[in-house]
FIMI-92437 format. One record per residue (C-alpha): x, y, z; residue in one letter. Coordinates in steps of 0.1 Angstrom, whole numbers, padded with zeros to 4 digits, always signed. Layout:
BEGIN
XYZa...
//
This chain:
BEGIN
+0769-0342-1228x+0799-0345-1204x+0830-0360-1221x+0835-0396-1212x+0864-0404-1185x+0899-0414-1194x+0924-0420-1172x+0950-0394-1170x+0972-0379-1144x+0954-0350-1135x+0920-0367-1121x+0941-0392-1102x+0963-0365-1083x+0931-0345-1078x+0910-0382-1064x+0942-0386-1039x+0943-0356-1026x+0906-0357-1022x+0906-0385-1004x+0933-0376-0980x+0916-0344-0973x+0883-0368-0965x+0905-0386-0935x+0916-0356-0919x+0883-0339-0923x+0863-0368-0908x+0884-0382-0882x+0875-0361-0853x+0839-0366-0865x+0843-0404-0863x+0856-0402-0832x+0824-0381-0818x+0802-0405-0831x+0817-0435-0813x+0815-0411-0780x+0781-0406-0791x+0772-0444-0795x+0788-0457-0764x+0772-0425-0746x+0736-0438-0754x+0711-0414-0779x+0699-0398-0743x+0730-0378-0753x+0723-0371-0787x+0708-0336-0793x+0684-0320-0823x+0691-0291-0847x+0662-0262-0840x+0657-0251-0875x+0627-0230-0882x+0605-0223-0913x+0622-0197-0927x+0658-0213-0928x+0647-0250-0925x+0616-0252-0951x+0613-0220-0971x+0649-0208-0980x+0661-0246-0988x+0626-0252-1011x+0633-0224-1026x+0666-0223-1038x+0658-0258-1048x+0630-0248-1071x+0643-0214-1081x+0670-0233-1100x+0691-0230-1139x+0657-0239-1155x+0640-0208-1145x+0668-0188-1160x+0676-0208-1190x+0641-0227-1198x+0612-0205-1189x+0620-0183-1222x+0624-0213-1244x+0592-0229-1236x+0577-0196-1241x+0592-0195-1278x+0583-0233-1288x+0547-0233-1272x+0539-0198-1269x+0528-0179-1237x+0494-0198-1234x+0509-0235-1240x+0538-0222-1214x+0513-0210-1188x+0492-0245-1190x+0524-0266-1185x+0536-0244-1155x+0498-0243-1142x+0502-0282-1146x+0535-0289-1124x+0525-0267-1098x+0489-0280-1094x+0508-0312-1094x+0532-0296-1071x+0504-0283-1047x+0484-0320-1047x+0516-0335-1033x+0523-0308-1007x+0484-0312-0994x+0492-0351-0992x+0526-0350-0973x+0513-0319-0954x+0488-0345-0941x+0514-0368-0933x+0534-0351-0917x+0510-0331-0893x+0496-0371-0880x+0517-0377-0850x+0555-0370-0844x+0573-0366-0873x+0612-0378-0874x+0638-0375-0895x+0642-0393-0931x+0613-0370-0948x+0596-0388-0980x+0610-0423-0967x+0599-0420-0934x+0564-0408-0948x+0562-0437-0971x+0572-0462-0950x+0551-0454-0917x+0525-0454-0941x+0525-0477-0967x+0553-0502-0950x+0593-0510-0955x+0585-0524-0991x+0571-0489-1003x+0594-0472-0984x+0624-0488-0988x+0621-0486-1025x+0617-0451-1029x+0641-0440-1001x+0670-0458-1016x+0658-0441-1052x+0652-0412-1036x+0689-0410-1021x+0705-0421-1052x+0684-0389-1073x+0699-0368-1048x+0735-0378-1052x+0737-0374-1088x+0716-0341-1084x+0749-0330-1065x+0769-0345-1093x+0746-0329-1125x+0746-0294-1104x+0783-0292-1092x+0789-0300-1128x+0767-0271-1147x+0779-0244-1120x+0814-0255-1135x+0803-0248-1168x+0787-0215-1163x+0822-0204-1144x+0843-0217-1175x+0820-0200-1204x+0820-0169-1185x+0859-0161-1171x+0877-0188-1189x+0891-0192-1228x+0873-0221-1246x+0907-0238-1248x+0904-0241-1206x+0878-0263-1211x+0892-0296-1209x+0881-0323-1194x+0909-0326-1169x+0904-0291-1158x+0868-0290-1149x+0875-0321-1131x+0898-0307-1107x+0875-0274-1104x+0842-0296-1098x+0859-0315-1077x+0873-0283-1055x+0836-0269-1051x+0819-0307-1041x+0848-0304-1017x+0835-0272-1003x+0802-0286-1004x+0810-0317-0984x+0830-0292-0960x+0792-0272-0954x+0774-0307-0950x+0799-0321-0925x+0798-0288-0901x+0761-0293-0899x+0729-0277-0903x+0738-0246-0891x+0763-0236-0916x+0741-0252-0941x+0716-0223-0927x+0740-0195-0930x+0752-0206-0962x+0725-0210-0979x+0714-0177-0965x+0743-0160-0985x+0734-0181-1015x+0697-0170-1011x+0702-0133-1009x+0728-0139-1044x+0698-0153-1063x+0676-0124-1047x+0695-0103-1064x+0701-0119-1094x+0662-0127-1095x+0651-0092-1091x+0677-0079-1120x+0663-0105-1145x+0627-0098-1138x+0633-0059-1135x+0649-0061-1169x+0621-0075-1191x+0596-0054-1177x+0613-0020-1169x+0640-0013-1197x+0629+0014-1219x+0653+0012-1249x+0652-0013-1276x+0681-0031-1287x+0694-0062-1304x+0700-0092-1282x+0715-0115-1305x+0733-0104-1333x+0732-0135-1358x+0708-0166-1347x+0723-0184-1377x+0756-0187-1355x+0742-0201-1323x+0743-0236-1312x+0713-0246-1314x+0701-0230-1346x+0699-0263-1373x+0717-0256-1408x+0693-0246-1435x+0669-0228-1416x+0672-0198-1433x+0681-0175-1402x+0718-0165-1416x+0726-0129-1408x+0686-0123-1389x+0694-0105-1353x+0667-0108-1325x+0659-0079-1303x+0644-0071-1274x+0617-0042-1266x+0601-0028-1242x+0570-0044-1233x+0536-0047-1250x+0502-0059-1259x+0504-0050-1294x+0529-0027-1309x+0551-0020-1344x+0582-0032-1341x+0613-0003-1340x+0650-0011-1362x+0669-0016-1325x+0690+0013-1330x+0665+0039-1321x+0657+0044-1289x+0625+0041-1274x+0623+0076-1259x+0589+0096-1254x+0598+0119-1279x+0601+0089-1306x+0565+0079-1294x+0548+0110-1295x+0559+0115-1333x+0544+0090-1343x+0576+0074-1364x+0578+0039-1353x+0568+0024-1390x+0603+0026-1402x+0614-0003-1419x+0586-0021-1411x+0567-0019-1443x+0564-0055-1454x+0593-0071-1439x+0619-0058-1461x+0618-0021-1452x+0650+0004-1453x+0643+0025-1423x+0674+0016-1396x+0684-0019-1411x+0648-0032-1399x+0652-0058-1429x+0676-0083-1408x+0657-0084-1377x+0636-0113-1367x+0600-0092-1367x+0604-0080-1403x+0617-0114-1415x+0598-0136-1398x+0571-0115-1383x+0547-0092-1389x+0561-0063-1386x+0550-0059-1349x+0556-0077-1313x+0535-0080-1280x+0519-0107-1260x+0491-0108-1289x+0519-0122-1314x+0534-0147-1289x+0499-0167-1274x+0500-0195-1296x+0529-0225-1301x+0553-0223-1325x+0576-0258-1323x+0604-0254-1346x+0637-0277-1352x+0659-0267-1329x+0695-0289-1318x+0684-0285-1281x+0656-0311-1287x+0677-0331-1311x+0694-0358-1283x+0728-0364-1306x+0753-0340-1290x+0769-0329-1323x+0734-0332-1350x+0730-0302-1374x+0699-0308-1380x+0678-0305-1350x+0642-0320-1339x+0611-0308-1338x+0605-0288-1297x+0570-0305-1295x+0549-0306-1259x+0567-0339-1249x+0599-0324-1251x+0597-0289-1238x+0578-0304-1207x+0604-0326-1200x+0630-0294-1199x+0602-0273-1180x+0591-0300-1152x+0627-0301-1131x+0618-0268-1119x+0592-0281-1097x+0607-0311-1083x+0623-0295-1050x+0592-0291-1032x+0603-0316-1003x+0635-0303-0990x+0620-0292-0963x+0604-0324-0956x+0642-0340-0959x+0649-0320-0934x+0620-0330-0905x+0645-0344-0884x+0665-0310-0878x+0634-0288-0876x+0623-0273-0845x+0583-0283-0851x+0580-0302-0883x+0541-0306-0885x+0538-0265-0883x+0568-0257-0903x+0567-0282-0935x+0534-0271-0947x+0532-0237-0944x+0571-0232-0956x+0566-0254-0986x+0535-0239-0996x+0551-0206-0993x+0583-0214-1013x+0563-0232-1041x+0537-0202-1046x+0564-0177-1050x+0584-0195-1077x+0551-0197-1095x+0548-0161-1092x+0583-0155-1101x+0577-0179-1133x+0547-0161-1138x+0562-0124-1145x+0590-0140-1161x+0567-0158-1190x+0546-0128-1195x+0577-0104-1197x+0595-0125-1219x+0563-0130-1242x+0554-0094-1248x+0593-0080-1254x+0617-0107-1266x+0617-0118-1304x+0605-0153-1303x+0636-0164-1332x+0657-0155-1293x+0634-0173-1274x+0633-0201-1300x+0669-0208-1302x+0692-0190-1275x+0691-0205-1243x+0713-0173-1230x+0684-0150-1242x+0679-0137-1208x+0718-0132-1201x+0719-0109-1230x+0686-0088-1221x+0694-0084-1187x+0706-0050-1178x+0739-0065-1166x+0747-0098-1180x+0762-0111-1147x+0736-0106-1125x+0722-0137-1144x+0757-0157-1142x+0751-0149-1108x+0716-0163-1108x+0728-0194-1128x+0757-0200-1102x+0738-0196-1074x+0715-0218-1080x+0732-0245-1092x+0754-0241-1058x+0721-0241-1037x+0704-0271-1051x+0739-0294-1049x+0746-0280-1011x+0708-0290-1006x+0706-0326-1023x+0740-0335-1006x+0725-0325-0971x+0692-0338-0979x+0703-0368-0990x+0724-0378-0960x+0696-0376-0938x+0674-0401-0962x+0702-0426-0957x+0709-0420-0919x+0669-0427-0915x+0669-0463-0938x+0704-0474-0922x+0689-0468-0890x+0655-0490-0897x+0681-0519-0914x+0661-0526-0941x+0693-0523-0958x+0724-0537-0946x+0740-0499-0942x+0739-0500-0906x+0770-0484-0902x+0755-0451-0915x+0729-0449-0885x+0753-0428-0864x+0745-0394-0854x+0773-0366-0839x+0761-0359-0799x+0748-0323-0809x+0724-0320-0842x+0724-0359-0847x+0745-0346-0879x+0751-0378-0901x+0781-0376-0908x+0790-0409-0923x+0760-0408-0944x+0775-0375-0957x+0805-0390-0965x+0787-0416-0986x+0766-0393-1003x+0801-0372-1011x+0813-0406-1024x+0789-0410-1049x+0784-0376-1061x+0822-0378-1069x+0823-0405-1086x+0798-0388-1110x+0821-0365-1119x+0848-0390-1123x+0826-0412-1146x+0812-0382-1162x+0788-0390-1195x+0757-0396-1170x+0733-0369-1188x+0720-0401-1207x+0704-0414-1168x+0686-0379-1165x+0655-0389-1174x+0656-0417-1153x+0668-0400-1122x+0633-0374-1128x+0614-0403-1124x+0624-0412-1092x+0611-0380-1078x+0583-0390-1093x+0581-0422-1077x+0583-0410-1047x+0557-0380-1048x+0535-0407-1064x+0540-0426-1031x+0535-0405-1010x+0499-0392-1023x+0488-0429-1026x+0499-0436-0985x+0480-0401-0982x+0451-0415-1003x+0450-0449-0991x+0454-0438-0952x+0422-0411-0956x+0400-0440-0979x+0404-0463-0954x+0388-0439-0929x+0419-0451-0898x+0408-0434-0864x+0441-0427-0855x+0447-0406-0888x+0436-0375-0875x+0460-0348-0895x+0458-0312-0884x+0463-0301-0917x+0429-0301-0933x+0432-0288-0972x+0429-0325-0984x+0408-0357-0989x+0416-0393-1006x+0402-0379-1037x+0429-0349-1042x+0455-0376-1032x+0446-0398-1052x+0445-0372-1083x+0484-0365-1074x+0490-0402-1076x+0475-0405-1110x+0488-0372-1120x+0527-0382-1109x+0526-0414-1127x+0509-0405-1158x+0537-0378-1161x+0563-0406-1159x+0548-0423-1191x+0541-0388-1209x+0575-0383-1203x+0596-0410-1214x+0575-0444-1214x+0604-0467-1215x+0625-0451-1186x+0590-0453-1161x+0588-0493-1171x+0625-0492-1162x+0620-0472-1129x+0590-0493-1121x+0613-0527-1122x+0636-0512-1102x+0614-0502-1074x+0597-0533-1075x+0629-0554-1076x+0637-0533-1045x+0606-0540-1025x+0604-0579-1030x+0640-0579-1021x+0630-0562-0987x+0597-0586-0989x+0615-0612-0984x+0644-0597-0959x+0629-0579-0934x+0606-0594-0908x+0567-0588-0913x+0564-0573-0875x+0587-0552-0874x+0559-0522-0881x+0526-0523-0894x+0517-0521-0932x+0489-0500-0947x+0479-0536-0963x+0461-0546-0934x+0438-0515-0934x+0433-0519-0971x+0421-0558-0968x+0398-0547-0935x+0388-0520-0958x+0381-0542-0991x+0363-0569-0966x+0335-0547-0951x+0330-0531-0985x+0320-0568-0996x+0307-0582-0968x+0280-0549-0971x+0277-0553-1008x+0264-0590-1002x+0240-0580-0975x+0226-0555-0997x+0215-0584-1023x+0185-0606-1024x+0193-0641-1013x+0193-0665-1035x+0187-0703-1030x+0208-0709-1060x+0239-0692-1045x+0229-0704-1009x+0255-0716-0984x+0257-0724-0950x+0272-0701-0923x+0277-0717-0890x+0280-0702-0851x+0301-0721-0833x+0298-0712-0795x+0321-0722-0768x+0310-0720-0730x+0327-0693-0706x+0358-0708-0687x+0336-0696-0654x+0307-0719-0663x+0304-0752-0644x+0307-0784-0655x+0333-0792-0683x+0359-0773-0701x+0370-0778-0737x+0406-0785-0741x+0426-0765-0767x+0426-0800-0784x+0389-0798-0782x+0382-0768-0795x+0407-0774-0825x+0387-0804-0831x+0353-0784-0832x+0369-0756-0851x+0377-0782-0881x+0347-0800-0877x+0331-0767-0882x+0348-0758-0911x+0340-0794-0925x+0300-0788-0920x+0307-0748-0935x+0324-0762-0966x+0327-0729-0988x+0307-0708-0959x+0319-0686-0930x+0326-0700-0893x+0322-0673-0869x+0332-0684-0837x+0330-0668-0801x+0328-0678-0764x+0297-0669-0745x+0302-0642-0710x+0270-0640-0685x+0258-0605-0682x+0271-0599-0647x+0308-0610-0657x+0305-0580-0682x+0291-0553-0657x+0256-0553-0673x+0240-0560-0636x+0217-0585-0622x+0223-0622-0618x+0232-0632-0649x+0201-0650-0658x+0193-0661-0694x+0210-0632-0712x+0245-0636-0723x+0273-0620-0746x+0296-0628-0775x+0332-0624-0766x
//
């Protein structure tokens, strides 16, 4: 946890100087804008981002994130390579239910800019969508916040003393780099395009050394030297002076003391049962290693299937316990399921993409399967080659076995820098879209530069917020709370899908076909039950929130100002009676009356009704009806209507 803020001299130099670089950065900007406003929006032109740099690269990076480098082995070591597989297979069939229902969305008419909000509220109405947009924006700024923050601490354990860690200094370095950031977001989406095409190819890189390392090495060697000394290890355990190792990948094999070398020469003589006879062994110094202690004597995706929870400080939520909890399902799925919640970046960024309804679904789609394939090699590498004691308890396990330890620094860094460039320009564009419906009174945040419709001022507010996060510091406790308003909003936006396909709406005619209200409405149930599962207090929290946010725009914004999926639902809920009751016998016991109550045609002779009159026969209608139904309609000859003739006897309901 972040140290909690106390005012010193440092921060406040660093917040003035901030500020004062904000003003000069933003004033031409603010002066465009006002050009722009008195110009008219004919003026204003659109970014022309495409899927690769609008949808793919930004979904990516966003999902590629720290937990794939730091997590994906641990959950490995606490559930084992089958419970690990389940949980991934989980998210990302939660991950693909969503994408099919916002796919739909999105691919139903013109799609503008605001992404998840403008989804929800086009579909369900401002209430929905007001409530999720403004949790949604929120998530976002403190995602710059918690990920400007941990690519601080990943520069600071890697090229500075521990001494240089103070509070005051990361500070000012966080606080340089959101800067930075701020200065990407403010020159629009295309520098957000380059940049986070530099940033991309880093984590390629990065990505492609980690992976090649677990499965390619050749040579065995120990990884951690003592995993009685690391953080995490709880006191008492018994793993004083035990080193974990890593080896080349296998099914089944002996394990090797990790100073020989795992040459062909060593194989073909048949010599790799050294030291391995019954955990204590002589043969290399096998006895202090993790597979003779606390193995079997051998390694390989056979001895790594099943869970294996043990204490360990990283589940344990006081910051300075020795004694560590128990890394049970609840608890490693909570560290595992961030990785999947950047899946609608690209949808954040409709409003700058050159065709939305083609681009969203197929780049999304795209970015989410290849993280799962990248999770996928990663989990089955680290399973059959890495002593689970590594796994269990060393969160730096794949910085150690990587050929080159900062090619994962590099993966780290990168995408912590990618997913806070991403939520910071992603989350502008959610505010620029509510300001400019005022359900909110941010108005002043609808502006739009003439070329790109950049918001700018939104920016600056997002900026805001995000450093104030740092300022504050001590927010890791709201985490859990800020995951679940992702999940409100994916929950959201399968019900609108759900809700939009059940009521069967003629014009919901999405081109993008790979749905239906039932696989909608699994995401919906899906997204919220993973709320509970994960923390049930903090989903009853996030649930009073968002409802405290919709009755507040309930009673605030005007009813007609756009249609709400309610309307469909109670048209929906009435004809599924109405044929329910038909279906039944009738029943003199339950009998009623149901009237007809016919007016004449304003072209037949003789007298009219007044509107007086026919409020009077209405009521008197209603008074004969009692509990019944009063259908009434005004009668139209058959030549009036076009069907032919004179108009004779026959006659129509209007």
């Amino acid at each position: 946890a972040a140290a909690s803020f106390h005012p010193c001299r440092p921060p406040c130099m660093t917040l003035t100087r901030t500020v004062q670089s904000i003003r000069r950065v933003t004033r031409l900007s603010m002066q465009q804008d006002l050009r722009t406003s008195l110009m008219g929006s004919s003026a204003v032109s659109h970014n022309n981002l495409g899927t690769l740099n609008g949808v793919f690269v930004p979904c990516l990076l966003n999902i590629l994130g720290a937990p794939l480098f730091l997590f994906v082995g641990f959950s490995v070591g606490m559930m084992g390579w089958l419970g690990s597989l389940a949980i991934f297979v989980f998210c990302e069939t939660l991950a693909y239910l969503t994408i099919s229902s916002f796919s739909a969305l999105v691919t139903n008419g013109r799609m503008r800019g605001g992404g998840a909000y403008f989804m929800i509220s086009r579909s369900l109405g401002p209430a929905f969508g007001g409530s999720s947009g403004l949790l949604f924006w929120l998530t976002y700024c403190l995602n710059v916040t918690f990920n400007t923050r941990s690519f601080t601490d990943v520069v600071f354990q890697t090229f500075f003393e521990p001494q240089a860690s103070t509070f005051s200094n990361k500070l000012a370095f966080s606080s340089a780099v959101l800067f930075l950031l701020f200065l990407v977001a403010v020159k629009g989406a295309g520098a957000f395009a380059r940049v986070n095409g530099l940033i991309f190819a880093g984590l390629t890189v990065a990505l492609a050394a980690a992976i090649g390392s677990v499965w390619l090495q050749r040579e065995a060697r120990v990884i951690v030297p003592d995993l009685g000394e690391l953080q995490y290890t709880p006191s008492g355990v018994g793993l004083d002076g035990v080193s974990a190792s890593y080896r080349p990948w296998a099914w089944d094999a002996p394990c090797v003391p990790a100073d020989f070398l795992l040459d062909a020469a060593l194989l073909d003589g048949g010599s790799l049962d050294g030291g391995s006879g019954g955990g204590g062994g002589s043969g290399g110094g096998g006895s202090g290693e993790w597979c003779f202690v606390n193995g079997s004597g051998r390694y390989g995706l056979r001895h790594t299937a099943l869970p294996s929870p043990v204490l360990s400080g990283q589940c344990d939520p006081s910051p300075h316990s020795t004694l560590g909890e128990l890394c049970d399902l609840p608890r490693v799925f909570s560290f595992v399921f961030p990785a999947v919640v950047g899946m609608m970046e690209g949808a954040n960024l409709s409003g700058d993409l050159r065709d939305p309804a083609s681009s969203i679904p197929a780049g999304t789609v795209g970015a989410v399967s290849t993280a799962f394939l990248c999770y996928l090699l990663l989990i089955f590498g680290q399973a059959g080659s890495v002593d689970r004691g590594a796994l269990q308890y060393d969160l730096s396990a794949m910085q150690h076995l990587c050929v080159r330890e900062g090619f994962v620094v590099l993966g780290v860094a990168t995408a912590c820098l990618s997913t806070a460039l991403g939520s910071m320009f992603g989350s502008a564009r959610i505010m620029q879209a509510i300001a400019r419906d005022r359900i909110f009174p941010l108005s002043f945040f609808a502006h739009g530069a003439a070329y790109g419709d950049e918001p700018r001022r939104a920016i600056v507010l997002s900026y805001t917020v995000a450093q104030a996060g740092l300022l504050i510091g001590g927010i890791d406790a709201v985490a859990p709370v800020l995951t679940n308003f992702f999940l409100v909003t994916y929950t959201l936006t399968n019900l609108a899908a759900a809700l939009l396909a059940l009521c069967g709406l003629p014009n919901f005619r999405p081109v993008w076909r790979l749905y239906s209200w039932q696989t909608s409405l699994l995401g919906a149930a899906l997204t919220a039950g993973s709320m509970f599962f994960l923390n049930p207090l903090f989903a009853l929290l996030t649930l009073a929130l968002a409802l405290a946010l919709g009755v507040y725009i309930s009673a605030t914004v005007p009813s007609g100002r756009w249609p709400s999926i309610s309307q469909a639902v109670a048209f929906l809920t009435a004809r599924s009676c109405l044929l329910t009751l038909d279906a039944q016998p009738a029943d003199p016991k339950y009998w009623r009356p149901s009237l007809l109550l016919l007016v004449p045609p304003s072209q037949a002779a003789g007298p009219q009704p007044t509107a007086g009159g026919a409020s009077l026969l209405l009521r008197l209608a209603h008074r004969l009806s009692g509990s019944g139904l009063v259908v009434g309609g005004r009668t139209l000859p058959l030549a009036a209507i076009g069907g032919g003739g004179g108009g004779g006897g026959g006659g129509g309901l209007e």
